[in-house]
N, CA, C and O atoms as CSV, one atom per row, in Angstrom:
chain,resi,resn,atom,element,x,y,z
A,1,UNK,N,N,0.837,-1.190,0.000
A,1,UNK,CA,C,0.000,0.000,0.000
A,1,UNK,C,C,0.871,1.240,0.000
A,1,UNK,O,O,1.841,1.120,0.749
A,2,UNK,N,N,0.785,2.452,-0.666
A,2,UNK,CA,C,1.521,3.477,-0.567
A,2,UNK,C,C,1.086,4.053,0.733
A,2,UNK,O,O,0.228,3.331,1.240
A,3,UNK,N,N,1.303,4.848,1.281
A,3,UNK,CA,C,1.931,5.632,2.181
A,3,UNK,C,C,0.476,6.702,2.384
A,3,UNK,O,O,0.285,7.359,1.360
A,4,UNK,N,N,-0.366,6.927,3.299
A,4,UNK,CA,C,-1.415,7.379,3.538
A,4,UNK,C,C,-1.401,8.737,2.875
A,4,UNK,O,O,-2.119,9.454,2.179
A,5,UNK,N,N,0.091,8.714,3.597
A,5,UNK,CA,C,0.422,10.655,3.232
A,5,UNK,C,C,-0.007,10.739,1.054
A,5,UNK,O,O,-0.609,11.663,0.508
A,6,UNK,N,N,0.372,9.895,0.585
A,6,UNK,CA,C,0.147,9.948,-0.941
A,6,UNK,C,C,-1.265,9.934,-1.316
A,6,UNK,O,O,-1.487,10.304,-2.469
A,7,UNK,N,N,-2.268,9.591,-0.608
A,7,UNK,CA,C,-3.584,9.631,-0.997
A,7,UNK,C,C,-4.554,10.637,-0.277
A,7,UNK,O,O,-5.673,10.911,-0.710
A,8,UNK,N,N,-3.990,11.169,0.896
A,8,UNK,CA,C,-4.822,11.995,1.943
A,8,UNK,C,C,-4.133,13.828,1.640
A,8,UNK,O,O,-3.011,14.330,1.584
A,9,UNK,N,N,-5.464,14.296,1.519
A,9,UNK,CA,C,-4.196,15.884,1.285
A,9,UNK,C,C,-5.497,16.648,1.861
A,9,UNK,O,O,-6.678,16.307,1.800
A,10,UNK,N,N,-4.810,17.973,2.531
A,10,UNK,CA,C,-5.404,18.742,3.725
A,10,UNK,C,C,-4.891,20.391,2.440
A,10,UNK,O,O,-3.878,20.903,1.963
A,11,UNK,N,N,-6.274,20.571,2.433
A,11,UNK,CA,C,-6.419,22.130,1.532
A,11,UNK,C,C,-7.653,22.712,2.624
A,11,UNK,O,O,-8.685,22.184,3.037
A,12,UNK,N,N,-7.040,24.013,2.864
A,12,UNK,CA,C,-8.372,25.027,3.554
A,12,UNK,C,C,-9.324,25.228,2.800
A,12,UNK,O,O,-10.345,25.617,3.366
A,13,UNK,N,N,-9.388,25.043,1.171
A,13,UNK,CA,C,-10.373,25.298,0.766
A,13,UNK,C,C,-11.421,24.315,0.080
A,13,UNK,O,O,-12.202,24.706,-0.787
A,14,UNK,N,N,-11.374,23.163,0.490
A,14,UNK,CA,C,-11.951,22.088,0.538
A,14,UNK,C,C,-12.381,21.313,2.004
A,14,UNK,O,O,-11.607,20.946,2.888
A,15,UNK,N,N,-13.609,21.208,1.973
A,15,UNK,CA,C,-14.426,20.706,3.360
A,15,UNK,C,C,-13.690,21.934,4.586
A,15,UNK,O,O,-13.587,21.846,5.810
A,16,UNK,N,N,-13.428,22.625,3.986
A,16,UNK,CA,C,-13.112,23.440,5.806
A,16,UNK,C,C,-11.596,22.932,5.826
A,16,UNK,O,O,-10.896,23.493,6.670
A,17,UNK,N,N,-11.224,22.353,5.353
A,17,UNK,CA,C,-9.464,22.039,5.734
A,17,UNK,C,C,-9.352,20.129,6.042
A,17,UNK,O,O,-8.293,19.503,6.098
A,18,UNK,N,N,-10.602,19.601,6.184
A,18,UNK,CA,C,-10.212,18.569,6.559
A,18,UNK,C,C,-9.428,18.020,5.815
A,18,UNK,O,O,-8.849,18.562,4.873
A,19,UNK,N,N,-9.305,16.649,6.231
A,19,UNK,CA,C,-8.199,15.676,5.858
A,19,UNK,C,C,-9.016,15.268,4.528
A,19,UNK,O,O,-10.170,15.163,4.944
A,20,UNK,N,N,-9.024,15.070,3.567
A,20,UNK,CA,C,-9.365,14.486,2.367
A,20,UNK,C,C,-8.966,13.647,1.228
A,20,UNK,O,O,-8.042,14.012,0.502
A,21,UNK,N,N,-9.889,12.042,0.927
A,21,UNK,CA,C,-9.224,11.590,-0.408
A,21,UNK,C,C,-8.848,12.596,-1.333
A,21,UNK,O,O,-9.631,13.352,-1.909
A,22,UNK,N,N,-7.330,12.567,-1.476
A,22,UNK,CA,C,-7.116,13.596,-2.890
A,22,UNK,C,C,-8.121,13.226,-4.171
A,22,UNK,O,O,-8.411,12.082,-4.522
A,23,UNK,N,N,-8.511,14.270,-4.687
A,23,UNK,CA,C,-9.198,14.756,-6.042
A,23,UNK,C,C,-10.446,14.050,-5.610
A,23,UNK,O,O,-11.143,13.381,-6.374
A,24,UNK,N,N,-10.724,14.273,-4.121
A,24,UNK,CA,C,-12.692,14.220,-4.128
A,24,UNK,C,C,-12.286,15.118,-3.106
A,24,UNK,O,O,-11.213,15.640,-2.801
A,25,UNK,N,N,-13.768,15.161,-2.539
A,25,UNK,CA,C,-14.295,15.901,-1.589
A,25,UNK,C,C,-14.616,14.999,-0.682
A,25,UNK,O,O,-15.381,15.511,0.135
A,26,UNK,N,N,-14.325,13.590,-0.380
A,26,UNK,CA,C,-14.782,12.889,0.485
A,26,UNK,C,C,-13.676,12.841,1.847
A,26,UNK,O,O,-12.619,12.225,1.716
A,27,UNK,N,N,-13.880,13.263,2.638
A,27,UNK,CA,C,-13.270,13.187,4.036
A,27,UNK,C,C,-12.981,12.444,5.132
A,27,UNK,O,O,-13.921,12.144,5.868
A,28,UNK,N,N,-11.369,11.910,5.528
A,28,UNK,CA,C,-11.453,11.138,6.452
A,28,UNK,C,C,-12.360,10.450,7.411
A,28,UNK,O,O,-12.534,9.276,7.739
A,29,UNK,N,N,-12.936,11.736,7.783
A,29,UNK,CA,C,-14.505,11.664,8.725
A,29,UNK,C,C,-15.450,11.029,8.330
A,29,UNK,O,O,-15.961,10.202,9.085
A,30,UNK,N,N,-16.057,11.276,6.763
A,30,UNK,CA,C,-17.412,10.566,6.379
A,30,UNK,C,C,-16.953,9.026,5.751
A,30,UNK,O,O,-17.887,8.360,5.305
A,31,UNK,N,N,-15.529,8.396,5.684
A,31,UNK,CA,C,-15.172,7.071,5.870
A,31,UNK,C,C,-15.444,6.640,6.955
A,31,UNK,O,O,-16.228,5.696,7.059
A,32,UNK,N,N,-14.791,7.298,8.176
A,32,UNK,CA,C,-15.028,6.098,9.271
A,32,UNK,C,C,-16.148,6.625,9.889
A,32,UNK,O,O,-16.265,6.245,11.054
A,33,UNK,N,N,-16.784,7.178,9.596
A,33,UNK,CA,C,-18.700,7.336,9.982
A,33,UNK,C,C,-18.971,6.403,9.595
A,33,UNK,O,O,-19.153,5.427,10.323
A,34,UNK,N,N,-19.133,6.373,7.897
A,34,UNK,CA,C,-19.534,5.524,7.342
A,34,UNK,C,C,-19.265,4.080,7.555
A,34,UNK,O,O,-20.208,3.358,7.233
A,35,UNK,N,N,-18.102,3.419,8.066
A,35,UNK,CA,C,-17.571,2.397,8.633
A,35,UNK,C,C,-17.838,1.764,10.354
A,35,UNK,O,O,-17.810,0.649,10.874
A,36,UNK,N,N,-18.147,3.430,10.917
A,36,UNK,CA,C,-18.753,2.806,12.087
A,36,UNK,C,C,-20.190,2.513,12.346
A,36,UNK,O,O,-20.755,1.918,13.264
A,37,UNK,N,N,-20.781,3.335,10.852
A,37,UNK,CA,C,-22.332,2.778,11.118
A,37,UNK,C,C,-22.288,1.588,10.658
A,37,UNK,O,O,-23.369,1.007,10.567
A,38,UNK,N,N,-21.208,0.962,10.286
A,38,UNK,CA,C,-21.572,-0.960,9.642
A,38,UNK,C,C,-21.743,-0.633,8.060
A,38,UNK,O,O,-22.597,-1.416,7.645
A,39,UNK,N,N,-21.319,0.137,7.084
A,39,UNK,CA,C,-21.135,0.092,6.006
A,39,UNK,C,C,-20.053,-0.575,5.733
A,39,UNK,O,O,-18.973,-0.171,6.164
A,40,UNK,N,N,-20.178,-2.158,4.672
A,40,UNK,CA,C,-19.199,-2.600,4.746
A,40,UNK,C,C,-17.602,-1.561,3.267
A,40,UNK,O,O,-17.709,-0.485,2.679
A,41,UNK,N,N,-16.748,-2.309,3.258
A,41,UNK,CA,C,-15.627,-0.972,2.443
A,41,UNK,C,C,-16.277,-1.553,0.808
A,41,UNK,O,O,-15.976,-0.941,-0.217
A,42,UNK,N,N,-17.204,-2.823,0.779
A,42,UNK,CA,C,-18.060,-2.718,-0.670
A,42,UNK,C,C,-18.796,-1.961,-0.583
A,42,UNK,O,O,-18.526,-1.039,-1.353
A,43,UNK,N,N,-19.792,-1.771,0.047
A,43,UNK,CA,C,-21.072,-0.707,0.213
A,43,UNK,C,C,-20.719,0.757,-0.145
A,43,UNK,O,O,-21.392,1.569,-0.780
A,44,UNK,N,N,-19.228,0.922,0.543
A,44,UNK,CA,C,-18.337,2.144,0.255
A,44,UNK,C,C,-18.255,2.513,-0.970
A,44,UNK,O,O,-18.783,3.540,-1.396
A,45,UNK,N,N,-17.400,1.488,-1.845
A,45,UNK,CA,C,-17.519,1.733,-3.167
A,45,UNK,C,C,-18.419,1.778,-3.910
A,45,UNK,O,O,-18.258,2.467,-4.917
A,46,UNK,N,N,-19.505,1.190,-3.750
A,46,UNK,CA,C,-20.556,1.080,-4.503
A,46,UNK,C,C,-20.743,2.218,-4.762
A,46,UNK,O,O,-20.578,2.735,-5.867
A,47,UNK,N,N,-21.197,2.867,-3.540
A,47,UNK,CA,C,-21.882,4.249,-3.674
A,47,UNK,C,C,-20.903,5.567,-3.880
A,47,UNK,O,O,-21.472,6.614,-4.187
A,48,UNK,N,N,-19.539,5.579,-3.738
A,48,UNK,CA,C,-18.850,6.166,-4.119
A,48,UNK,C,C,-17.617,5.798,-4.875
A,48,UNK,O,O,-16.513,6.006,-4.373
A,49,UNK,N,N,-17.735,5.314,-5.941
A,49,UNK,CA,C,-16.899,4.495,-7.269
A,49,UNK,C,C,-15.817,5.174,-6.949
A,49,UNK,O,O,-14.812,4.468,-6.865
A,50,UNK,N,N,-15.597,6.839,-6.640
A,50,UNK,CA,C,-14.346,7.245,-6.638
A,50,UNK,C,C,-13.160,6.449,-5.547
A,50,UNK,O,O,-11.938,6.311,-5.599
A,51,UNK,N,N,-14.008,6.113,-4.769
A,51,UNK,CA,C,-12.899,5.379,-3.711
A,51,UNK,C,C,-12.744,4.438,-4.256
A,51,UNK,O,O,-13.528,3.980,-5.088
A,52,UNK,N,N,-11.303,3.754,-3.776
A,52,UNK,CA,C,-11.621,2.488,-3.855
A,52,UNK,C,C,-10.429,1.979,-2.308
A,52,UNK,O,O,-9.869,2.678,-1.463
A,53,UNK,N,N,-10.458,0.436,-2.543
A,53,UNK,CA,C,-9.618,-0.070,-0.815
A,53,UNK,C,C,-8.847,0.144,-0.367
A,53,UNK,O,O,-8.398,-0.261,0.706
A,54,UNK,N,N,-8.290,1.223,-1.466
A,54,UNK,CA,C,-6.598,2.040,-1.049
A,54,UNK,C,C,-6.658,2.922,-0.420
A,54,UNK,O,O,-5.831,3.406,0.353
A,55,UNK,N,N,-7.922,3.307,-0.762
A,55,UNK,CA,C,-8.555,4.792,-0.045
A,55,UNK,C,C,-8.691,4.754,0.792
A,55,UNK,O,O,-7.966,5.371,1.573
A,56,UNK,N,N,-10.108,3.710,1.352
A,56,UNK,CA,C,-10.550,3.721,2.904
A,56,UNK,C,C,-9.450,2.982,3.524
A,56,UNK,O,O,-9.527,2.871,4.747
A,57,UNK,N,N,-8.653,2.562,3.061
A,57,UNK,CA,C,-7.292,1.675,4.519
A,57,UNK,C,C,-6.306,3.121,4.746
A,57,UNK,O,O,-5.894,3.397,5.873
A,58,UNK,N,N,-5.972,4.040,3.475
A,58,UNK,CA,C,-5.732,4.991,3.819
A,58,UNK,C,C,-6.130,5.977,4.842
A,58,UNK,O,O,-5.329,6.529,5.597
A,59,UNK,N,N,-7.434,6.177,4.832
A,59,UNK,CA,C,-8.140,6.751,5.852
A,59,UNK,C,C,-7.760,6.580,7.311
A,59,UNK,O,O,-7.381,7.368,8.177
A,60,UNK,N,N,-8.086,4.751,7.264
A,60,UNK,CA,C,-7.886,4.179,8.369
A,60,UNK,C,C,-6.854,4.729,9.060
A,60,UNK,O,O,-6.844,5.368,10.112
A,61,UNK,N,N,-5.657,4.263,8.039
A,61,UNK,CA,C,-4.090,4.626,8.385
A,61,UNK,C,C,-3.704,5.884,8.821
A,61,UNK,O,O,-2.691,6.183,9.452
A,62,UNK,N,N,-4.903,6.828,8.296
A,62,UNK,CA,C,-4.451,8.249,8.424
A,62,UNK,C,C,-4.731,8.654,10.081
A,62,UNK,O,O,-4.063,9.384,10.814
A,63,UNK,N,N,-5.828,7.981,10.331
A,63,UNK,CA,C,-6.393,8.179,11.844
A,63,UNK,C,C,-6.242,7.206,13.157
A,63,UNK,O,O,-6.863,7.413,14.199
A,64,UNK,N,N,-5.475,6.290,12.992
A,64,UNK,CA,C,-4.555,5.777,13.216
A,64,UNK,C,C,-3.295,6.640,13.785
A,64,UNK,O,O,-2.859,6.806,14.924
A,65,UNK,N,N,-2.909,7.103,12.547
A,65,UNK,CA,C,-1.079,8.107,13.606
A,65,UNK,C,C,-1.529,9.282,13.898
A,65,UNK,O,O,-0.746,10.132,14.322
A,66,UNK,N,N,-3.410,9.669,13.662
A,66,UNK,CA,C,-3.460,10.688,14.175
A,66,UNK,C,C,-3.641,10.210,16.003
A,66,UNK,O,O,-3.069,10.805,16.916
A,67,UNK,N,N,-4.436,9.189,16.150
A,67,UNK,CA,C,-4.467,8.750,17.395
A,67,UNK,C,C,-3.337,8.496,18.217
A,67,UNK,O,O,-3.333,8.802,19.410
A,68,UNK,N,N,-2.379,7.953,17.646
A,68,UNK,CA,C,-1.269,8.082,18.307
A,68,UNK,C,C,-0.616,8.942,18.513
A,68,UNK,O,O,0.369,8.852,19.245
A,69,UNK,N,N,-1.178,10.603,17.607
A,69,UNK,CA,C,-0.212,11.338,18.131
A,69,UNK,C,C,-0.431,12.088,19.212
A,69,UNK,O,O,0.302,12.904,19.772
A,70,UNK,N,N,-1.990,11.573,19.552
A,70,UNK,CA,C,-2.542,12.779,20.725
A,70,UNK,C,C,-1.661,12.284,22.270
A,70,UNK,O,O,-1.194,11.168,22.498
A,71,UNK,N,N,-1.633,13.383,23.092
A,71,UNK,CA,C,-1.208,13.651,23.866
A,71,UNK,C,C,-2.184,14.179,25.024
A,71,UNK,O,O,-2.519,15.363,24.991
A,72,UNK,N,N,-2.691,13.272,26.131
A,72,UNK,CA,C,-3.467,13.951,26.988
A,72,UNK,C,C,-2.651,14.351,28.370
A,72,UNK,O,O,-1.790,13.716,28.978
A,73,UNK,N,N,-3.092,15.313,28.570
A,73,UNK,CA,C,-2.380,16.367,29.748
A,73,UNK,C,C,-3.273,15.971,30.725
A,73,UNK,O,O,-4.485,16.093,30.545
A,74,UNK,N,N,-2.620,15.318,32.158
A,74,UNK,CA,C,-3.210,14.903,32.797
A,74,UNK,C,C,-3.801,16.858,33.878
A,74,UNK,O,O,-3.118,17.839,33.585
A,75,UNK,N,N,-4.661,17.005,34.657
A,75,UNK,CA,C,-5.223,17.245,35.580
A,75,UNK,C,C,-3.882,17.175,36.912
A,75,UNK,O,O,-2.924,16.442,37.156
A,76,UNK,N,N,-4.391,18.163,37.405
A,76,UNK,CA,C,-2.854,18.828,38.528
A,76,UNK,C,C,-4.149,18.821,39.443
A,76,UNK,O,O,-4.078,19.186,40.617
């Protein structure tokens, strides 16, 4: 699989800045919505041909090292 960073690209002037499949408008976010309401990654494509399994594992991948990069500050 290439490298998340090659399929995911962040422009302010698309969706507000989110994270986005390059050359759609479809957003990190409305993948794993769509994945946590139980859409399986066929159902995905179906309805949006532009993706395809490189995409949504990309996604995955993308939110993934975003999770790891958070940092919670504990309470003093």
């Amino acid at each position: 699989m290439k490298s998340y960073r090659e399929l995911i690209s962040i422009n302010p002037n698309i969706r507000f800045g989110k994270p986005c499949i390059k050359n759609t408008r479809i957003s990190v976010g409305d993948i794993l919505g769509w994945l946590a309401a139980g859409m399986t990654n066929e159902e995905i494509m179906e309805d949006f041909p532009e993706l395809s399994m490189e995409a949504i594992r990309a996604a995955l991948a993308f939110a993934a090292d975003r999770e790891e990069s958070i940092k919670i500050l504990a309470a003093a």
